[in-house]
N, C-alpha and C positions, 0 to 999 in steps of 0.2 A: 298524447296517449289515445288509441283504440278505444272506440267503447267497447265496452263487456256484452255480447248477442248471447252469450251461455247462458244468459237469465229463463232464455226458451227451452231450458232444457232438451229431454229428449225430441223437442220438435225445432232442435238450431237449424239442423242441415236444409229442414224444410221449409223454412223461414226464409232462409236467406235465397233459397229457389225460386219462392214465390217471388219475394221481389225483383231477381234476376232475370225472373218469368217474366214479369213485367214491363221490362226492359225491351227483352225478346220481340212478344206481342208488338210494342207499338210501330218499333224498328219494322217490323212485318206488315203492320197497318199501313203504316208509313209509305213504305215502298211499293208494297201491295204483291210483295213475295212469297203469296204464301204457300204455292203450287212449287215452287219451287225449295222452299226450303221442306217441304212435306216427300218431298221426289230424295232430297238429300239424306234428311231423317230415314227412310225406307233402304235406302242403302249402304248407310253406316252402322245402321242401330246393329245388327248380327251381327257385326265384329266388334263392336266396345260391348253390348251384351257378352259375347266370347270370351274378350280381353279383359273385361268386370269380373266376370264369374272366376277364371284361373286367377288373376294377381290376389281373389279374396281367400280362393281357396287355398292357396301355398303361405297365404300370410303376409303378399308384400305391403299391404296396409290395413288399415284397421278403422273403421266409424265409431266414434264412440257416441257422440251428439249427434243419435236416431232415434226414427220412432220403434226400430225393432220388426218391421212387415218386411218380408221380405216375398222376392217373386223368382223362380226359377232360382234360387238360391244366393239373388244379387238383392241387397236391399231396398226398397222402394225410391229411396231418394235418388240410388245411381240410375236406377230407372229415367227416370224425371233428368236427371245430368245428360242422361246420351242421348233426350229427345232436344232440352235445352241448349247444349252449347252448340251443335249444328244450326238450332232454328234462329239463335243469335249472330250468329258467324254468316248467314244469309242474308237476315234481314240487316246488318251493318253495312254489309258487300253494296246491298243492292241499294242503300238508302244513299248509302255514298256516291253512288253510280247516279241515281235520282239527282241528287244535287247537284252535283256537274254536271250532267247531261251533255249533250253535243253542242261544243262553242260555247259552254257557260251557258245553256238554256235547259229548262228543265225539260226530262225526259221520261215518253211516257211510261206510265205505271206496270204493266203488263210487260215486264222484263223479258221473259222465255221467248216469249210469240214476236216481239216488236223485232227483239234483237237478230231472228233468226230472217228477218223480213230484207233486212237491213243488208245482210251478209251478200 
């Protein structure tokens, strides 16, 4: 059985963010992506902003476990979602890439620059 997170009521969605967020973060630390996953975020966030705002406003889903703030008329959490799952989808890319590295040795931290040295 699932725990039950609804105990957070209207603050579920952003609960479980944070700790997602957390996730994100260290992965980021980690690799030391963070120019990169920032470079990502700036280029996706206006289309899932876009793509947030119509699917909420035609109704094709629904938040019920929110805090109710909303911005640009997308609620604050999906906010927080279209910075999150790029900044984790980066910093997993890159951590993985860290730990393998070249020949199984680790590789350095500064992804963007190292990699483009390389080429």
């Amino acid at each position: 059985m699932l725990p039950d997170i609804t105990v957070f009521g209207e603050y579920t969605y952003l609960v479980t963010e944070l700790m997602w967020g957390t996730v994100a973060l260290v992965l980021l630390a980690y690799a030391g992506a963070w120019w990169a996953a920032a470079r990502t975020v700036l280029v996706l966030y206006p289309f899932a902003l876009a793509w947030d705002w119509y699917t909420l406003t035609v109704g094709v889903f629904e938040i019920p476990l929110r805090t109710g703030v909303e911005l640009l008329g997308v609620p604050l959490e999906e906010h927080i979602f279209m910075l999150l799952v790029p900044a984790m989808v980066v910093g997993a890319h890159e951590s993985l890439r860290k730990l393998r590295g070249p020949a199984g040795t680790e590789q350095s931290s500064d992804t963007g620059r190292e990699a483009g040295k390389r080429a």
